[in-house]
C-alpha positions as CSV (number, residue, x, y, z in Angstrom):
1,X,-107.8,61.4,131.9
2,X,-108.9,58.0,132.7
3,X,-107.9,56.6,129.4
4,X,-103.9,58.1,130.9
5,X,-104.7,56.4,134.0
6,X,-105.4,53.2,132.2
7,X,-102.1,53.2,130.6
8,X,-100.1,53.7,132.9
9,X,-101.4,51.6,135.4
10,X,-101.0,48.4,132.6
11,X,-97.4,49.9,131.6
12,X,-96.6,49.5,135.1
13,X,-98.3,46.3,135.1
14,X,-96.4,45.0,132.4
15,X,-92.9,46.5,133.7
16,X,-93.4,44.5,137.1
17,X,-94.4,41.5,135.3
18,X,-90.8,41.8,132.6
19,X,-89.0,42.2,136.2
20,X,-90.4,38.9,137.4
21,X,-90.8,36.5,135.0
22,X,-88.4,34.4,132.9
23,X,-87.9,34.7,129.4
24,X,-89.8,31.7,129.1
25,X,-92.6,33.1,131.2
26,X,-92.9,36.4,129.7
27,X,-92.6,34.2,125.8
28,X,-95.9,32.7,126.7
29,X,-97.4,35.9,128.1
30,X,-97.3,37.8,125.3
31,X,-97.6,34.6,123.0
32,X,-101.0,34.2,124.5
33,X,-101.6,38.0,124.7
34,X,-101.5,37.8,120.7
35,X,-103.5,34.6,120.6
36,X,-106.1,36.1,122.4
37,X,-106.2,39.6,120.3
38,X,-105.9,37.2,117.0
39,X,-108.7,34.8,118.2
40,X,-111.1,37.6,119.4
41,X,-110.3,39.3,115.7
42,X,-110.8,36.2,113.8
43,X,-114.1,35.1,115.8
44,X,-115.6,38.9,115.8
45,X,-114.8,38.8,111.4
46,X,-116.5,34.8,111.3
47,X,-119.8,36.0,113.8
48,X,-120.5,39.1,111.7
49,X,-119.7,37.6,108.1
50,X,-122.2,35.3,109.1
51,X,-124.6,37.3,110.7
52,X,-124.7,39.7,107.6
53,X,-124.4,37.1,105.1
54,X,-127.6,35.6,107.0
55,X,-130.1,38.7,107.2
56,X,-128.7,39.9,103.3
57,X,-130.0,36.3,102.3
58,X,-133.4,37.0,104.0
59,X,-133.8,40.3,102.5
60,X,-132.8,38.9,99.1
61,X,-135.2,35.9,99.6
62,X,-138.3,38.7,100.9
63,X,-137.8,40.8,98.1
64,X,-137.7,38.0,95.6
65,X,-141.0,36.4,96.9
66,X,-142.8,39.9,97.0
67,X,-142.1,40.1,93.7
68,X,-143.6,36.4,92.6
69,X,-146.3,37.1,94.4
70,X,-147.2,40.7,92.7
71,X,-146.8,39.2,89.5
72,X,-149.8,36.9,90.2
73,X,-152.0,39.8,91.0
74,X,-154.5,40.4,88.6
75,X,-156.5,43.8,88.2
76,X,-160.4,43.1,86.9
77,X,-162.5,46.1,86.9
78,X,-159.8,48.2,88.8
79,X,-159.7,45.3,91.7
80,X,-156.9,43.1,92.7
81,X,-157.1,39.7,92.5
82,X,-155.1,36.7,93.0
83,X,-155.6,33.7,90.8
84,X,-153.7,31.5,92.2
85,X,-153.4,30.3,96.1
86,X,-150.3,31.7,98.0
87,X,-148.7,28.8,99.3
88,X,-144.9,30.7,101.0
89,X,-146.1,30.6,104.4
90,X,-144.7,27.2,104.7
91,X,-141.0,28.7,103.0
92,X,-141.3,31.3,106.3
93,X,-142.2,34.1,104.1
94,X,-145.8,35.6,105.1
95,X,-147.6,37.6,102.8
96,X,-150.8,39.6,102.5
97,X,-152.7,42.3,100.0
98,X,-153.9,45.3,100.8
99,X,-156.6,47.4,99.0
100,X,-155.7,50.9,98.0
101,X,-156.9,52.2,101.6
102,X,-154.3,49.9,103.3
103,X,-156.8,47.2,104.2
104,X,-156.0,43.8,104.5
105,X,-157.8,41.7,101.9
106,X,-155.6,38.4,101.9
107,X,-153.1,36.4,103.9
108,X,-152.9,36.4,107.9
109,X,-152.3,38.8,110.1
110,X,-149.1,39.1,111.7
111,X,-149.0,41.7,114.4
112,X,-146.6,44.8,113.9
113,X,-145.6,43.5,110.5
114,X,-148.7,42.4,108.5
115,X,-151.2,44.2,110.5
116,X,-155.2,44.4,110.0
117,X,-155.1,48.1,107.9
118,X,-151.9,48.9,107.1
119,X,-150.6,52.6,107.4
120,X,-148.7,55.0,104.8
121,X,-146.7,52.4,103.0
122,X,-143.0,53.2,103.1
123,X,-141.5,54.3,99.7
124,X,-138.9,51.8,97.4
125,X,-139.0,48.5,96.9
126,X,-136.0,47.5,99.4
127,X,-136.6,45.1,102.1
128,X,-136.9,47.2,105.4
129,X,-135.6,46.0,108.2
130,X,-138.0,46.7,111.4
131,X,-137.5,45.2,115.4
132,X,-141.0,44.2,116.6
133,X,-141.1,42.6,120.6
134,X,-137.1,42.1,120.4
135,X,-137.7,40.0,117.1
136,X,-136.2,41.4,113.6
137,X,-137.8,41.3,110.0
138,X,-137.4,42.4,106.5
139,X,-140.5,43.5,104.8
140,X,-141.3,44.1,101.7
141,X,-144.2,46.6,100.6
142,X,-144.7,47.0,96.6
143,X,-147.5,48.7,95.0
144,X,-150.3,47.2,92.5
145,X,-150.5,49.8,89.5
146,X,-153.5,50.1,87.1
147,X,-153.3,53.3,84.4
148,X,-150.8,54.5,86.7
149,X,-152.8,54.7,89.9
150,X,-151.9,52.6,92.8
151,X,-155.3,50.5,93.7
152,X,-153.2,47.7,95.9
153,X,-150.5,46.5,97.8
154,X,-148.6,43.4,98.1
155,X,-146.3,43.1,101.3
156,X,-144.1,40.2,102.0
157,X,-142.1,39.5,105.5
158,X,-139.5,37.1,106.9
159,X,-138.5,36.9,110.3
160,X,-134.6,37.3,110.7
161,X,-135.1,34.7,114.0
162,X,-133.3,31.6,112.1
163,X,-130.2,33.7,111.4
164,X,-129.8,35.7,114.7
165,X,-130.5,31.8,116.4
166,X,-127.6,30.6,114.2
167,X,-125.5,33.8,114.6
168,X,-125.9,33.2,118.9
169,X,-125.1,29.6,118.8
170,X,-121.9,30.4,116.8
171,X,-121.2,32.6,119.4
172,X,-121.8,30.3,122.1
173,X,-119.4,27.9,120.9
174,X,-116.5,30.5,120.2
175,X,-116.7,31.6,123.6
176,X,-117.0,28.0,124.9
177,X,-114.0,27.1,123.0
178,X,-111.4,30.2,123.6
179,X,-110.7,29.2,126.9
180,X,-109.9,25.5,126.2
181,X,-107.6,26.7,123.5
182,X,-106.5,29.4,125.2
183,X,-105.0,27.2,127.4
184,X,-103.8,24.6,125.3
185,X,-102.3,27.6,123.6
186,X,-100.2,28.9,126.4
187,X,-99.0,25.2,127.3
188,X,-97.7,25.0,123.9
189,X,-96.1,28.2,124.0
190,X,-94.5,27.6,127.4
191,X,-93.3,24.4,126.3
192,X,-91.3,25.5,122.8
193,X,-90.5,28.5,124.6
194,X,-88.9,25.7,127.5
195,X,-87.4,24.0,125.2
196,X,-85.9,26.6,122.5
197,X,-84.6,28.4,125.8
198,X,-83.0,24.9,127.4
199,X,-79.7,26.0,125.5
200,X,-79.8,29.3,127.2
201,X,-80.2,27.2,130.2
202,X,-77.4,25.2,130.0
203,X,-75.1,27.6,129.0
204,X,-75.9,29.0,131.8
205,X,-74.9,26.4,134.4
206,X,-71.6,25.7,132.6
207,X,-70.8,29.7,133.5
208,X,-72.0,29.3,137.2
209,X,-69.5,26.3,137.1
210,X,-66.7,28.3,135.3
211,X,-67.6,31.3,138.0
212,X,-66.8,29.2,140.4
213,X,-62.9,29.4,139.0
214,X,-62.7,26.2,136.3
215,X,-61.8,27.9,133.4
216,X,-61.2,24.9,131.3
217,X,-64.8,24.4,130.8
218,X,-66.5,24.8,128.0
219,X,-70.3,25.2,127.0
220,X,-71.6,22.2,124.5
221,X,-72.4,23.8,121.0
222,X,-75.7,22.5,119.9
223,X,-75.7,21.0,116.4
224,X,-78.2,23.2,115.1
225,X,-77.0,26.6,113.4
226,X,-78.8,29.1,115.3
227,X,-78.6,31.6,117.3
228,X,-78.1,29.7,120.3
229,X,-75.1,28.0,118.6
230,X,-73.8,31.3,117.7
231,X,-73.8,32.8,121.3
232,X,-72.5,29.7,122.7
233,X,-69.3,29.5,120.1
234,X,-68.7,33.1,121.5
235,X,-69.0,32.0,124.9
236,X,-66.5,29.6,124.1
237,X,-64.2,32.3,122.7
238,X,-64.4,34.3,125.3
239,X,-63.7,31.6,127.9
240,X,-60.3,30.9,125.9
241,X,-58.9,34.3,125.8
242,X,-60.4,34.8,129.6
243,X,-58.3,31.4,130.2
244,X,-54.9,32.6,128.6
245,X,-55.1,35.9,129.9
246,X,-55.4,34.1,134.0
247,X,-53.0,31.5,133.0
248,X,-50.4,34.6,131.4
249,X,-51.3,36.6,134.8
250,X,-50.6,33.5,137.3
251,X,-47.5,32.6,135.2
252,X,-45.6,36.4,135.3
253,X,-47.0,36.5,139.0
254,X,-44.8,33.2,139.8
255,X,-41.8,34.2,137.9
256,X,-41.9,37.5,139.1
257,X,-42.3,36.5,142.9
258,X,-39.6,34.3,142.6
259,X,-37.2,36.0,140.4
260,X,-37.6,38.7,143.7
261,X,-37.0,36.2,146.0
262,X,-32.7,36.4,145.8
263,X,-32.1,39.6,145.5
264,X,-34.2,40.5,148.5
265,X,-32.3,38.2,150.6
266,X,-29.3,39.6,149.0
267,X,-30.5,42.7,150.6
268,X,-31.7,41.1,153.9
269,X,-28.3,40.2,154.3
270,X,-26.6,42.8,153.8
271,X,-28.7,44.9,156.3
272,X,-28.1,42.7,158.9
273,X,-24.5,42.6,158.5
274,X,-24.5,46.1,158.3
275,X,-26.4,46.8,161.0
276,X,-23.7,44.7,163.2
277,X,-21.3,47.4,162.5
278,X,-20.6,49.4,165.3
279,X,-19.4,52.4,163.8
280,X,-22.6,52.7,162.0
281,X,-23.8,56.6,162.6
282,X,-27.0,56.2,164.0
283,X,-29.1,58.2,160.9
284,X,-27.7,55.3,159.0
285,X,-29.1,52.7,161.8
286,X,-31.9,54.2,161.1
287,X,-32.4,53.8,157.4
288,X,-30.7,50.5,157.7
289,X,-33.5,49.5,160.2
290,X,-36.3,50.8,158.0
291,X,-35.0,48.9,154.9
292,X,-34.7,45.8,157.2
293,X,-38.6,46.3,157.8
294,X,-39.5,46.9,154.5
295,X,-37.5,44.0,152.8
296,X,-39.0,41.5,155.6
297,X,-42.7,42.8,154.6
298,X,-41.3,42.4,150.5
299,X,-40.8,38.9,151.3
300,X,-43.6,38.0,153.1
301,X,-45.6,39.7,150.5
302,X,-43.7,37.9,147.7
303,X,-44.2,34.2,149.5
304,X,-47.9,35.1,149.8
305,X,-47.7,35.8,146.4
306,X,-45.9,32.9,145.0
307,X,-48.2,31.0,147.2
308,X,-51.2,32.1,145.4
309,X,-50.2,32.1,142.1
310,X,-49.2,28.2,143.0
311,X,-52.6,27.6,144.1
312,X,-54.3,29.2,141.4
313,X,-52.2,27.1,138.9
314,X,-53.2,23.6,140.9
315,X,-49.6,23.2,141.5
316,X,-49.8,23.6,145.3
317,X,-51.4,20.1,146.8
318,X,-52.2,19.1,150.3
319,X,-50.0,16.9,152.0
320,X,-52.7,14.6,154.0
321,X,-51.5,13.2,157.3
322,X,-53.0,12.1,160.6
323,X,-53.0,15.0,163.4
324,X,-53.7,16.2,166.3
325,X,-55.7,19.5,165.4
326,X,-56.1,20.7,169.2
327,X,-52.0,20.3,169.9
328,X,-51.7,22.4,166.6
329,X,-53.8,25.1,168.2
330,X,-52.2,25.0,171.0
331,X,-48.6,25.2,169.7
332,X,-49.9,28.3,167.4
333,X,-51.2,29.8,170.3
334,X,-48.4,29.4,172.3
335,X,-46.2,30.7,169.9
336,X,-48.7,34.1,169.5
337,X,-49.3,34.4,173.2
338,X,-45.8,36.6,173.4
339,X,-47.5,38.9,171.2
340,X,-51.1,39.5,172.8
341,X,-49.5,39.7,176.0
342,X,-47.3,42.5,174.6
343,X,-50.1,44.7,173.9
344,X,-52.1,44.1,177.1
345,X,-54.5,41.5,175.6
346,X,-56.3,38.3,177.6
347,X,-55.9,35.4,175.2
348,X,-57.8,32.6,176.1
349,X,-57.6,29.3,174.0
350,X,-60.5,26.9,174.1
351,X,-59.6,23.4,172.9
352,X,-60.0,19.6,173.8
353,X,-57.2,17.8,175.4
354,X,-57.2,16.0,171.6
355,X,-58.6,16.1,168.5
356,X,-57.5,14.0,165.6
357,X,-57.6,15.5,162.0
358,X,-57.0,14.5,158.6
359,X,-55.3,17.3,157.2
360,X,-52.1,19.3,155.6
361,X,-50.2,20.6,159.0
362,X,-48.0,23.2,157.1
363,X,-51.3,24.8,155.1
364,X,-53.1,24.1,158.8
365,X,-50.7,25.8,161.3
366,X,-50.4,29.3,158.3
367,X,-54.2,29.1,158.6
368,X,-54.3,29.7,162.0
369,X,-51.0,31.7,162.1
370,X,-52.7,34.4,159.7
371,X,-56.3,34.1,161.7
372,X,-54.6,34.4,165.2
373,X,-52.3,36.8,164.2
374,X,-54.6,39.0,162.4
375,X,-56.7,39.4,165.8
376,X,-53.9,40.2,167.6
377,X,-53.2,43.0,165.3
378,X,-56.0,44.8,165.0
379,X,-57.3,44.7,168.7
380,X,-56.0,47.3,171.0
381,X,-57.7,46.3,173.8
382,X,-59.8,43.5,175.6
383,X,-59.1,40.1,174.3
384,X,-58.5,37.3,171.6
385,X,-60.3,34.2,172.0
386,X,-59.7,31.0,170.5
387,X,-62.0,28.2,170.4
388,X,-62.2,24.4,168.6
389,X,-64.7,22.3,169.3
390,X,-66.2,19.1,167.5
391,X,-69.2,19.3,166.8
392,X,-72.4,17.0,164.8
393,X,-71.2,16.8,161.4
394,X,-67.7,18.7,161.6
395,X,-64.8,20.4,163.5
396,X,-65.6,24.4,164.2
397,X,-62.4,26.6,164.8
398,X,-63.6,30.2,166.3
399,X,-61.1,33.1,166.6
400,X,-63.1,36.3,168.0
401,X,-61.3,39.3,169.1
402,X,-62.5,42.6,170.6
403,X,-60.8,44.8,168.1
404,X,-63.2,48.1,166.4
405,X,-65.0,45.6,163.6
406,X,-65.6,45.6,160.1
407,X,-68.1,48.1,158.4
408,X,-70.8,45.9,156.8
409,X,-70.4,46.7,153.5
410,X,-66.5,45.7,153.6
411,X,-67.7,41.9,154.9
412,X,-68.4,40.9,151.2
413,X,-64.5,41.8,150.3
414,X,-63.1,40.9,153.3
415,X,-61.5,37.8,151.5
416,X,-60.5,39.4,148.6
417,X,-57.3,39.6,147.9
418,X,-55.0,42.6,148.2
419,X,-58.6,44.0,149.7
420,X,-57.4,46.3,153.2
421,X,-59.5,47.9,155.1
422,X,-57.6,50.7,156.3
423,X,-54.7,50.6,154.0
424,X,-52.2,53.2,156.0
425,X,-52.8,51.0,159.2
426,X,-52.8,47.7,157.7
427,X,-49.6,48.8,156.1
428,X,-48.0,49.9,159.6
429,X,-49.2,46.6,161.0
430,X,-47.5,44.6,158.7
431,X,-50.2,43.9,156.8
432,X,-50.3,42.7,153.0
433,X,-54.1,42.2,152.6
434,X,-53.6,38.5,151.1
435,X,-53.9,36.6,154.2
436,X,-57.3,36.2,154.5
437,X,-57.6,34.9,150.7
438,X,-54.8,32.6,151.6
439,X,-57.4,31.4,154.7
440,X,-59.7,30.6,152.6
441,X,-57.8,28.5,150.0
442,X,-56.6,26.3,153.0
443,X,-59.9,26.3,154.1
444,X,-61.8,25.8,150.2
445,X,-59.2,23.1,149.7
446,X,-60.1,21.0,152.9
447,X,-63.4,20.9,152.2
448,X,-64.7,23.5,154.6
449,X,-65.7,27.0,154.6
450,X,-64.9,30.5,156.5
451,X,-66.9,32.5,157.4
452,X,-67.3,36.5,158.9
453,X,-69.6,37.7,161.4
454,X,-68.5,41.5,162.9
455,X,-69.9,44.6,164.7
456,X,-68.5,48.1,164.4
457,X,-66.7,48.8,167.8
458,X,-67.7,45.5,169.2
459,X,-65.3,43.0,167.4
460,X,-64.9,40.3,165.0
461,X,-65.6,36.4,164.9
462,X,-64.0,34.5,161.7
463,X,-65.4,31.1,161.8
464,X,-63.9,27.9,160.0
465,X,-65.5,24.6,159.4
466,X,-63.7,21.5,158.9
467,X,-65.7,18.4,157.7
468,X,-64.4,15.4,159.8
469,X,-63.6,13.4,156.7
470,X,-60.5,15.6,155.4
């Protein structure tokens, strides 16, 4: 149960991490992840290889010097004797004989090991390996035969405290060292990880600057063939046919609006002479009156259209010229005031008695005519207020009406084109849900910005900024 808990809590661990790190980040995470397993492997093989090979050595080396010294015991009249001096203390090997009753009768004593009497012997000549006071040795008991009968013992011991000494200082260092390397490690992963991602990187800033509507550019194809080169000749690929396919769409939209553009005023015209007729029944005044409508909001719709596609195409430039910005709003204001007075609005307009402007006055006086008009359109009641001011840095226009608002998941698509909010009553109101994205291409191509601020049931401000050098 608490292994399951485990899991899942580093699972989720990990999934929070993936969310939150770069690719770059979560490279050196899990390239230091398997450095560490790899290290800890590799140092966890070297410490026990060592530690092994270390206390099989002394056991070898015990054994073998048991055995040289039982070859220099002598039996004379069923007694052991040694004729020669044992000289291995000095080696680190301590050995000592032991009469047929298990007492000692050469070499010193060491305590727990080569004791004063000596108990039942074990059996085998293998080195045994025995802990005495946290210290570790490999003794070696073999027996002194004489007709068969067993009348002495030679035991040998060596201290495994050299090895284990070794064994801890090569421990020591690996964990002094991991961290160090660890480190150094990780920097070197983040860094080839940086730099084998920096393609990724740019590529990535050439498609912000293509999002922002320059389909011409194209991502630099590193020299090497990888997969980085591979993903950015696709990108390329796809940028050309996404390119063709806009520049196909803007070219039918053009020659479609204006291939529309005569034979609606053929139709325009003939309406209006035909509405002049007096003999004209009045179900066909009607009709003639509703196609009259219709074909005034076809061609408004196909100049907004022509408009953008001219736009969209670079075609359409500004025509800079020196003006007075607050006489412009006051002229558009003028001309709309007919119209909020119509439906029992207060209009108020809020300008200096001048304000000069570098600026296109056609693309200038549709901006406003499409802002103003729009709040006069939608409000029913209260009023439409119209403000310009100069400000530090910039000229703000303000028009702010007290219609029923914008929902505030419509304000991201409010400038979208062809985007309507109520479609039936947009479409009663004249409305052909490209005027706002025509705003904002005025506005874009000035230098400003537009922006939306609205409350259900409490009315809407749009809000455009002009820099003072346009």
């Amino acid at each position: 149960m608490m292994l399951k808990k485990l899991r899942a809590l580093a699972g989720a661990a990990l999934r929070l991490l993936e969310r939150n790190l770069t690719i770059s980040a979560r490279l050196t995470l899990w390239f230091s992840m398997l450095l560490t397993v790899v290290l800890a492997f590799f140092s966890s093989v070297v410490y026990l290889t060592l530690d092994r090979g270390g206390k099989a050595e002394v056991a070898t080396l015990v054994a073998t010097h048991a055995q040289q010294v039982l070859a220099q015991v002598e039996v004379e009249d069923g007694h052991p004797r040694v004729s020669e001096p044992i000289h291995l203390a000095p080696s680190g090997t301590q050995v000592a004989l032991y009469d047929g009753r298990g007492n000692r009768l050469l070499g010193e004593a060491v305590p727990g090991v080569l004791p004063e009497k000596m108990g039942v012997p074990p059996t085998g000549s293998q080195p045994q390996h025995l802990e005495v006071h946290g210290q570790g040795w490999f003794v070696v008991t073999l027996p002194v035969e004489d007709g068969g009968r067993v009348i002495a013992w030679v035991r040998a011991a060596r201290t495994t405290q050299g090895v284990e000494a070794t064994s801890h200082r090569f421990l020591f260092l690996l964990l002094a060292a991991a961290p160090p390397f660890l480190l150094v490690g990780a920097l070197g992963g983040l860094f080839i990880s940086r730099r084998a991602l920096g393609a990724i990187d740019r590529i990535t800033r050439t498609a912000r600057a293509i999002g922002q509507g320059n389909l011409s550019e194209r991502v630099r194809v590193p020299s090497a063939n990888d997969e980085v080169g591979h993903l950015a000749q696709t990108f390329n690929e796809m940028l050309g046919r996404l390119e063709a396919a806009f520049e196909r769409q803007r070219q039918f939209t053009a020659d479609a609006s204006h291939e529309l553009r005569t034979p609606l005023a053929v139709v325009a015209a003939q309406t209006e002479d035909a509405l002049h007729l007096p003999a004209l029944p009045p179900e066909a005044r009607a009709a003639l009156t509703t196609i009259q409508a219709e074909t005034q909001r076809m061609a408004k719709l196909i100049a907004q259209l022509l408009f953008l596609a001219r736009s969209d195409s670079s075609r359409l430039g500004l025509e800079y010229e020196e003006l007075d910005l607050a006489a412009l709003v006051r002229d558009v204001a003028a001309e709309l005031a007919a119209a909020a007075a119509a439906k029992g609005l207060e209009f108020k307009v809020e300008a200096p008695s001048s304000l000069t402007f570098w600026g296109d006055q056609t693309q200038l006086t549709r901006l406003l005519i499409n802002l103003v008009e729009n709040a006069i359109k939608y409000t029913y009641r209260g009023q439409v207020r119209v403000r310009l001011t100069a400000q530090e840095g910039g000229i703000v226009l303000a028009v702010a009406d007290t219609g029923p608002g914008i929902p505030p998941e419509a304000l991201p698509h409010i400038f979208e084109r062809f985007y309507r909010l109520d479609k039936a009553r947009s479409r009663a109101n004249g409305g052909t849900g490209l005027g706002l994205a025509i705003a904002r291409w005025i506005v874009t191509a000035h230098g400003g910005r537009i922006d939306v601020q609205s409350q259900v049931g409490r009315g809407t401000t749009f809000t455009v900024w002009l820099p003072p050098g346009s």
